[in-house]
N, C-alpha and C positions, 0 to 999 in steps of 0.2 A: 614952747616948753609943754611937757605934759604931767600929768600924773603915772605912778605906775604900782603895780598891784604886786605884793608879795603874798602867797600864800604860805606863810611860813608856821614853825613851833613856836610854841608862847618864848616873847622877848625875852626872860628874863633867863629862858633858857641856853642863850645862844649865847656863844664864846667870839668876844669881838674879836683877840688876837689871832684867831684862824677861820673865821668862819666865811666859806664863798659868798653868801646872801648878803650878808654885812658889808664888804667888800662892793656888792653889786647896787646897793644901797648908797654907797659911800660915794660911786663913781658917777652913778645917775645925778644925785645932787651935785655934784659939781658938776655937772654940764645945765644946770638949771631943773631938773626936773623933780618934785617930789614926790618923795617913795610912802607908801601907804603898806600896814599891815594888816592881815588878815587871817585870823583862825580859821583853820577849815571846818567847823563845828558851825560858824559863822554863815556858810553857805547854804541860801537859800531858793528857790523856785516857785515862782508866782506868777497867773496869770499870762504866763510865756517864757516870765525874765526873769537872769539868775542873776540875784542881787547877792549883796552880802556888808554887812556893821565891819565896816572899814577907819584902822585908825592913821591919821597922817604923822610922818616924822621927822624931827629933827635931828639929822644925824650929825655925828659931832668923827674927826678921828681920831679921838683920846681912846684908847681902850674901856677904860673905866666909865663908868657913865655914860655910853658912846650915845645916847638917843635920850627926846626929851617927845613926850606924846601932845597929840594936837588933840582937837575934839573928835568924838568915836561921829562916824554918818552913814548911813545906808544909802550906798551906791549900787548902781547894775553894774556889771561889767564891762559894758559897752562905755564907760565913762573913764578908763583907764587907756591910756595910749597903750598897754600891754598889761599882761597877767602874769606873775612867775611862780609854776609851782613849784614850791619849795620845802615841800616837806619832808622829814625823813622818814623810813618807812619805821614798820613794817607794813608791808602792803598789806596790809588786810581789809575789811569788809567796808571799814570806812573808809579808806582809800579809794577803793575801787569805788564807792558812791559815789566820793569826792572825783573821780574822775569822769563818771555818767553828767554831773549837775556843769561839771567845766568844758564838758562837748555839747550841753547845749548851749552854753553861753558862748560856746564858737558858733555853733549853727545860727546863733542871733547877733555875729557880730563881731564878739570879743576876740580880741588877737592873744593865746592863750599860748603858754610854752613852758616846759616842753607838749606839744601837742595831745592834752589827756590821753586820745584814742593809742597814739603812739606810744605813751609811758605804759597803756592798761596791755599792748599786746606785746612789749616786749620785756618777758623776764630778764634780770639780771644775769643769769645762769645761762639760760637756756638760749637766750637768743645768739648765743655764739656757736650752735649748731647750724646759722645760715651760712657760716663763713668756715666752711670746715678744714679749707685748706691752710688757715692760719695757727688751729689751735693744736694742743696736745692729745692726744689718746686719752679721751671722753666718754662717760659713763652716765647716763641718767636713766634711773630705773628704782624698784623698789622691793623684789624680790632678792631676801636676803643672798640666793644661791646666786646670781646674776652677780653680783656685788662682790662676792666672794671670788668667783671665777676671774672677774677683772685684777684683783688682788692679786690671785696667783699668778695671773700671766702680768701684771706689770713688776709685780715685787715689792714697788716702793709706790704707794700714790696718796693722793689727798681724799679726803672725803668731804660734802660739807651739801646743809638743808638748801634749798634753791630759793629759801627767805628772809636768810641770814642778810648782817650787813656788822662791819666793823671786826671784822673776824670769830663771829660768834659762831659755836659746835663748828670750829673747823678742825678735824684731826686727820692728822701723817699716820696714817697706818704701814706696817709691813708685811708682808706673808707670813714671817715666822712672831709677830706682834703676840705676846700671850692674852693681850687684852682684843685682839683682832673679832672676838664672837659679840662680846659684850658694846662694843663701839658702835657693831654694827646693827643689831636688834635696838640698841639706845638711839641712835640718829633712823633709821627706820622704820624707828615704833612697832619692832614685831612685822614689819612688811606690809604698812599701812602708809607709810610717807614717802614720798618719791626724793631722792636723796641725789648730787652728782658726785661721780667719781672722775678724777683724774692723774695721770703719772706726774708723779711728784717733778719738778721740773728742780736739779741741784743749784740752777742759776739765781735760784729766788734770793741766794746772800747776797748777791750783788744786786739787789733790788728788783720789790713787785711796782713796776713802773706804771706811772698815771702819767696816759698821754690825753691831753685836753683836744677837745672840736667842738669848735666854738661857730654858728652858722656856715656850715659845710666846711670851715677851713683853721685846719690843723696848729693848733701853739706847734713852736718850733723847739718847747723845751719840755719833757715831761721831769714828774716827780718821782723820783725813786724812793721806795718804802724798803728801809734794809732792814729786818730782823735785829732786835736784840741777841745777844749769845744766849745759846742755848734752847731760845724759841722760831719754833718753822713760821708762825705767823707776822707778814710787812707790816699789817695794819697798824697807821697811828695811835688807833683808840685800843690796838695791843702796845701798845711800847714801842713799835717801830719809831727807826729816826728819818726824818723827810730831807733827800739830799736834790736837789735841779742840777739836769745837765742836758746839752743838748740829743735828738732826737739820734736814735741811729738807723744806718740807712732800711732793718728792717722794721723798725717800729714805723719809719715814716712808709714805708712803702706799706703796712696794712691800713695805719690812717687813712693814707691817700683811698684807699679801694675801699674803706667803707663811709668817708665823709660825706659822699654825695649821695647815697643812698641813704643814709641816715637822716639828711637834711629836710630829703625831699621826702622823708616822712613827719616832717615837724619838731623835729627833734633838734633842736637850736643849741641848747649844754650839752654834752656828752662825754664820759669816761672810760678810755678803754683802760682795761688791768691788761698788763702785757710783762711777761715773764721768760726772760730767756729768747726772748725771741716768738714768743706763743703768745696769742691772745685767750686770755683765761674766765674775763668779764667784760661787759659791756653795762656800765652804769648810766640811766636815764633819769633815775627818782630827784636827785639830788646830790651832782655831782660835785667835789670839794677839791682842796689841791690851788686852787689859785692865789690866797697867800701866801704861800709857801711860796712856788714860784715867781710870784715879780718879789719880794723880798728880795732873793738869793738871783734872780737874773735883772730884772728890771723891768719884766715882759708884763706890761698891767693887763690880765685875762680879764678881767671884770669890765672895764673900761671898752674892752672888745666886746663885749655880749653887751654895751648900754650901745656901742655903733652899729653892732650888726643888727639890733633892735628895730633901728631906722626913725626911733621915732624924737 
């Protein structure tokens, strides 16, 4: 049995009735292993070795009270059968330290996942421009007229920062939008932020789909995030309701083509957003959905990512 390292938001944050990490926590101790958490504020670089004031848990699977804490000890990383980083973003400045200090404690050792180097080079947004034959009519740019132009010729698209998460400054714009000026200078900053645009995809009622890959290899059930009435945004933490169903043949067929390349970049969790048949995001930070799904099907994801861990 081993230990293993969450680099997770402070405990008292985290919601045990849907939370992936919780869950991955939940499953690792039932196979013997204890789960240990870690503030990333916590991480440190010394002498070579990237340590960090690690606390051990006792996880319980009550909702309420789900964890009871052990004594806090400063460990290296190398003393972890694995690393999980688990934080949510925003990516920003600390993040991205936090993921220089977590490649060198792979370069000394540490079995670290998702692979820092691999969370720091792949945007959210952005990285779905490697896979161009899957998505929708795509826009990244930051000059207001560019933006506008994509507008007129699609008519109907999304707009939304390429640092967002949970559905935050997402807006459905139209061509004839009376607010179409103001949207765009406010998410652009005056043409200062690099912003993506894409054609609204009408499929989204029937769900913005979370298909899981899980060490190269595909859950066979995603989550569909259906809109509330009256709102364009899936997201949970908008109001969306989370329905499981199995994969269809083209959600599985973009999985399949990008599992193994994502794998073999360290990239152990992975989220794709898939809409109508179009892949729209590619999530690596801290990918969610696996509650949801073994509830409603029986498929335990979490349980997968403690096996495919190996250790």
């Amino acid at each position: 049995m081993a230990d293993l390292a969450f680099v997770v938001d402070p405990l008292p944050s985290l919601k045990a009735y849907k939370d992936s990490s919780i869950a991955i926590m939940r499953a690792a101790a039932a196979r013997g292993h204890v789960p240990w958490a870690i503030q990333r504020g916590n991480l440190i670089w010394r002498d070579g070795v990237v340590s960090a004031k690690a606390t051990p848990l006792a996880v319980r699977t009550t909702d309420d009270n789900w964890y009871s804490e052990g004594e806090p000890a400063i460990r290296p990383l190398t003393h972890f059968g694995a690393v999980l980083m688990r934080q949510d973003p925003p990516f920003d400045f600390e993040y991205l330290a936090a993921t220089w200090l977590l490649e060198r404690a792979v370069a000394g050792g540490a079995r670290v996942f998702n692979h820092p180097r691999a969370v720091r080079d792949h945007s959210e947004k952005i990285s779905i421009t490697e896979f161009g034959a899957f998505i929708p009519a795509t826009l990244v740019a930051r000059e207001p007229k560019d933006i506008h132009a994509f507008i007129s010729g699609h008519a109907d698209v999304i707009l939304k920062p390429l640092d967002g998460m949970g559905g935050s400054q997402i807006f459905r714009v139209t061509a004839n939008d009376p607010n179409r000026n103001v949207i765009v200078e406010t998410l652009t900053q005056y043409g200062t932020r690099t912003v993506m645009a894409q054609r609204y995809l009408p499929g989204v009622r029937h769900g913005d789909k979370r298909v899981l890959i899980i060490g190269g290899e595909v859950v066979p059930f995603a989550l569909a995030r259906i809109p509330r009435e009256g709102e364009t945004r899936a997201n949970l933490a908008a109001g969306g309701r989370g329905v499981a169903m199995p994969l269809t043949p083209r959600e599985r067929e973009i999985a399949d083509a990008l599992a193994p390349i994502l794998w073999s970049r360290g990239l152990l969790i992975v989220g794709l957003d898939i809409i109508d048949g179009h892949l729209t995001e590619i999530n690596v930070t801290c990918p969610t959905c696996m509650v949801e799904i073994a509830a409603q099907t029986g498929f335990d994801v979490a349980a997968l990512v403690v096996e495919l861990l190996g250790i």
